[in-house]
N, C-alpha and C positions, 0 to 999 in steps of 0.2 A: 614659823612652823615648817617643820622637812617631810616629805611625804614621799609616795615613791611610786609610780604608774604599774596598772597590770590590766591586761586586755583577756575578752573572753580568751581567744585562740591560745592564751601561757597553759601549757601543758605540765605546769611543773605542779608540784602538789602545793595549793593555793592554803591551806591551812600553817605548813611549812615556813611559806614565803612568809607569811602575817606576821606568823612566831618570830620569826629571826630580823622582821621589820623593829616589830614590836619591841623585843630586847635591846636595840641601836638608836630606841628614841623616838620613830615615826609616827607622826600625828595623824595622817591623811595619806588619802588616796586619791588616783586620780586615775578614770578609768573612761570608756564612750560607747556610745549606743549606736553608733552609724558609723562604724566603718565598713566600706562597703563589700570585704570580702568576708566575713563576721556575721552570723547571724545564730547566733545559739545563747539564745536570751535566756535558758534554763543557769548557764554557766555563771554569764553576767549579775543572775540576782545571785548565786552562790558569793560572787565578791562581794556584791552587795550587804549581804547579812554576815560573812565573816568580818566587813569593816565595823559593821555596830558590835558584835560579838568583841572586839580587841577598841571596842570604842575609836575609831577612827573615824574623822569626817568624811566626808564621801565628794568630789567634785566628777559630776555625771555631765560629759560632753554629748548634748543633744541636738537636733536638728528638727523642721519644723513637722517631717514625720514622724521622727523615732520618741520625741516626745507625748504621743499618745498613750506612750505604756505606762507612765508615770505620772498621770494627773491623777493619779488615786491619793488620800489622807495619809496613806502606811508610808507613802515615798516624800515627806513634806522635812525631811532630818535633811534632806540632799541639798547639796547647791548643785543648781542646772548652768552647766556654760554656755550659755545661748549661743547657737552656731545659725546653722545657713537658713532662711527662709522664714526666721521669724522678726516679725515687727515691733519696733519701740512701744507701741500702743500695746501689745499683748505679752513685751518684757515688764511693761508695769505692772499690768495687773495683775501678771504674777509674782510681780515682787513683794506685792500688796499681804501674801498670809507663807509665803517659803522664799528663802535665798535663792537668788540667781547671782552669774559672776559675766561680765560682759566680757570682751574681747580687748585687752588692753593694747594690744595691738593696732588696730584699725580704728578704733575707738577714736572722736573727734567731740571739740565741745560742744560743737550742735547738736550732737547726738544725744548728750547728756542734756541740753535744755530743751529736748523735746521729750526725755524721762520726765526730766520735772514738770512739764508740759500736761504730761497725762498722770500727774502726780503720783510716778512710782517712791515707794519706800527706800529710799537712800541707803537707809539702816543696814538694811537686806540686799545690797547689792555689793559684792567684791570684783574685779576685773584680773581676770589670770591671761598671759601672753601666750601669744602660738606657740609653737617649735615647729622648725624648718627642716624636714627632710635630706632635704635636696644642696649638696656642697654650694656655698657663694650667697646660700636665699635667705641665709640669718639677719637681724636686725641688726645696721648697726650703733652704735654703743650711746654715742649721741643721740641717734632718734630712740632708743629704748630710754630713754632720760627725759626725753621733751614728753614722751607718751603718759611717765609718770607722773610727772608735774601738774601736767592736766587734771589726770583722775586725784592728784592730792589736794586739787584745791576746793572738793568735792567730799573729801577725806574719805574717801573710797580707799579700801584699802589691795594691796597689789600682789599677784604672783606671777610666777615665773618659773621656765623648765631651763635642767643643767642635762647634759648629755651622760648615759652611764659613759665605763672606762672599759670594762671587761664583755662586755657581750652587746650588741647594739641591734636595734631594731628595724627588723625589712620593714621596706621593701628597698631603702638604699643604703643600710647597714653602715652610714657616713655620722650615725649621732644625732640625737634629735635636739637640737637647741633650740632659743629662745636668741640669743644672741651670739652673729658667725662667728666672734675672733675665740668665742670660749670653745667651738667645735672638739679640738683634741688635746682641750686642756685636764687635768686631773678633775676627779668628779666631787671629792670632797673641797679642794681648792674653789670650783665655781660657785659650790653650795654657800660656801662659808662668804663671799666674795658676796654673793645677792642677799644672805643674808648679814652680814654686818657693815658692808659696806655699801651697800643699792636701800640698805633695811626694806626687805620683801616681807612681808606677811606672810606668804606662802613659797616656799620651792619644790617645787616637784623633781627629780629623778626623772625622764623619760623616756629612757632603755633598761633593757629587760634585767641587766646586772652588772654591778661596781664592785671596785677594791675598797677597801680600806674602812672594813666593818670597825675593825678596831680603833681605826680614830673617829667615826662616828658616838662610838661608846664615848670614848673618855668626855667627848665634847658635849654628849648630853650632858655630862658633872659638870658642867658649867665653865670647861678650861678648854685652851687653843693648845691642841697637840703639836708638837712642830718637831716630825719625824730628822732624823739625825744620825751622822755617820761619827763615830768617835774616835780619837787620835790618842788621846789621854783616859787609859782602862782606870787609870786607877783616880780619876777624881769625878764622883759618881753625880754627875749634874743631873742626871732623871732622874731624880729620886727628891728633885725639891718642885716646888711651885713657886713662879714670879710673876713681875710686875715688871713692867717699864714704867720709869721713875716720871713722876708730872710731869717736870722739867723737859719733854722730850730735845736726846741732842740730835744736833744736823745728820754725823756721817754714822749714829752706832745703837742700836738698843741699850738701856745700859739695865742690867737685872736689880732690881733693886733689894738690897740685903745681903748681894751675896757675897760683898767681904766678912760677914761676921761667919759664914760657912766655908771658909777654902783658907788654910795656912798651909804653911812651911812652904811654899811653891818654889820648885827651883827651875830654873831658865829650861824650856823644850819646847823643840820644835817651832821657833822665833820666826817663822816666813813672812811672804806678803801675804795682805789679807783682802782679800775676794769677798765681794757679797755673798755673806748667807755664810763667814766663815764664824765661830765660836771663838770667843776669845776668854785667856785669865791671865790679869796680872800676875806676876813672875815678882819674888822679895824684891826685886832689882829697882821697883818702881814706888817702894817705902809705904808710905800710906795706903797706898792702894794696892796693894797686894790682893789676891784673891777677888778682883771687882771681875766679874764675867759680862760680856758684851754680844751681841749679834751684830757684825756688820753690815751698813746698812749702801755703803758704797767703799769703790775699790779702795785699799790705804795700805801707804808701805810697808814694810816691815820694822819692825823695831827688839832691841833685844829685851827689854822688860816684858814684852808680850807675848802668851806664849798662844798657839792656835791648838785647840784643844779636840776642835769638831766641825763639822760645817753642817749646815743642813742642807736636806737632797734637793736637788736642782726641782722638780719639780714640784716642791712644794716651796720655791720661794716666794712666790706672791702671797704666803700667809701672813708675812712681815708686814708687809702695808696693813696687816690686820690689828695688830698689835699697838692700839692705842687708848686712852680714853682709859687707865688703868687695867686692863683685862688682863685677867690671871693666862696666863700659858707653863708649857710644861714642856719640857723635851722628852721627844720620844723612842726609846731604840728598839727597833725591831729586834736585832741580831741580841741581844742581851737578852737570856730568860729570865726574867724576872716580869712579875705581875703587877701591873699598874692599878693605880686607884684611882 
């Protein structure tokens, strides 16, 4: 589920934000009650009520004061992220009739057998990770793995924050992660990255605003967009949906079907080929004429091959995405044309 963070102090028109969340997919939100230069609790239940209005789940970051506002029946749809100052003993018991989500971060398994301890509801417990401020303080990659492990053996389910790309959030305006090496990496790349490769339960967004509304779209349809610069105008490879074939090979995606879609090809533009470069047989190669490829490591050139496209350098970690049959799609900005 992708979700996307908004604090009282966002000045932007918060009905707005919901809408164009809402249209892109987003399940959830993720918002908090204690921070400490915030205090305009009127605003707060305004997110509050437009997340149920657009049906969105709600993860309410509380602490062992700010949590007083919210032991009412009306606030029991929440999941509360237990934060500072409150006890394993009164994390059960409230886990016992509303969702809390622990700290997957800091989280330790003795922590968790002293839940069971005071027989919290398991059921009703999720664990969502920090985000790091501060450049260097992110998790890294390995211990963000070891943390999950834990809470899976529990089968707690997990989330996680990806940094936006376009606008970022004070007070060090460096990207709010969950994990340092993702810092200033693309914001739909991370998303896709925890969720199909980490499989998160939850990803949050946790800066104020991101690119790439438009591959958010398509990827709610159920497909891996995989933005694209094009060499060859005239053989319109967006315009289909693929599969990498069971068989995965060592150095190449190979799209599966699409020699029955690409004839008469004649020899263009034969170079070497680069990761992330687009490839189609050329007549020159007989049978396989038309079979289109994504490289998946560097390989020379050859003249049956023609390089047709590449995709943009910083969406090539989507490739390691592409497995397990997942439909993907090539995507061009620069070409007007409407994708489905």
């Amino acid at each position: 589920m992708i979700g996307f963070s908004i604090y009282p102090d966002d000045q932007r028109d918060l009905y707005k934000v919901f809408l164009k969340m809402k249209e892109i997919g987003f399940k959830s939100i993720f918002t908090s009650s204690h921070i400490p230069e915030i205090n305009d609790k009127k605003r707060l239940f305004e997110i509050i009520d437009l997340s149920r209005k657009f049906n969105m789940d709600i993860v309410l970051d509380v602490d062992n004061n700010s949590i007083i506002d919210f032991l009412d029946d009306q606030f029991k749809d929440l999941i509360f992220r237990m934060d500072y100052g409150i006890s394993y003993k009164d994390m059960a018991n409230f886990s016992k009739d509303r969702k809390i989500s622990l700290n997957a971060s800091t989280i330790r398994e003795n922590d968790l057998l002293e839940l069971k301890k005071y027989k919290a509801n398991f059921k009703n417990i999720v664990a969502i990770h920090n985000f790091y401020p501060r450049v260097d303080t992110g998790l890294s990659y390995s211990y963000f793995r070891k943390q999950n492990e834990i809470l899976r053996k529990y089968k707690i389910k997990i989330g996680a924050f990806s940094s936006g790309d376009k606008c970022f959030r004070k007070p060090m305006f460096k990207g709010l992660v969950t994990i340092e090496d993702f810092r200033y990496k693309n914001t739909f790349v991370q998303v896709l990255i925890f969720l199909l490769k980490e499989e998160m339960d939850y990803v949050f967004i946790s800066d104020p605003d991101f690119y790439d509304y438009d591959l958010f779209k398509i990827f709610k349809e159920g497909l891996i967009p995989i933005p694209i610069k094009v060499f060859d105008q005239d053989k319109l490879i967006s315009s289909y949906t693929f599969k990498n074939r069971r068989d995965h090979a060592k150095n190449v995606i190979r799209c599966e079907g699409s020699r029955s879609l690409f004839n008469n090809v004649n020899p263009f533009n034969t170079v070497y080929r680069k990761k992330g470069s687009i490839t189609m047989d050329n007549y020159l190669n007989k049978r396989y004429e038309g079979e289109l490829q994504i490289i998946l490591s560097d390989l020379k050139a050859q003249n049956q091959i023609n390089v047709v496209a590449e995709v943009e350098d910083k969406y090539l970690d989507l490739l390691d995405l592409i497995v397990d049959e997942r439909s993907f799609k090539f995507y061009e900005r620069d070409r007007k044309k409407k994708y489905k």
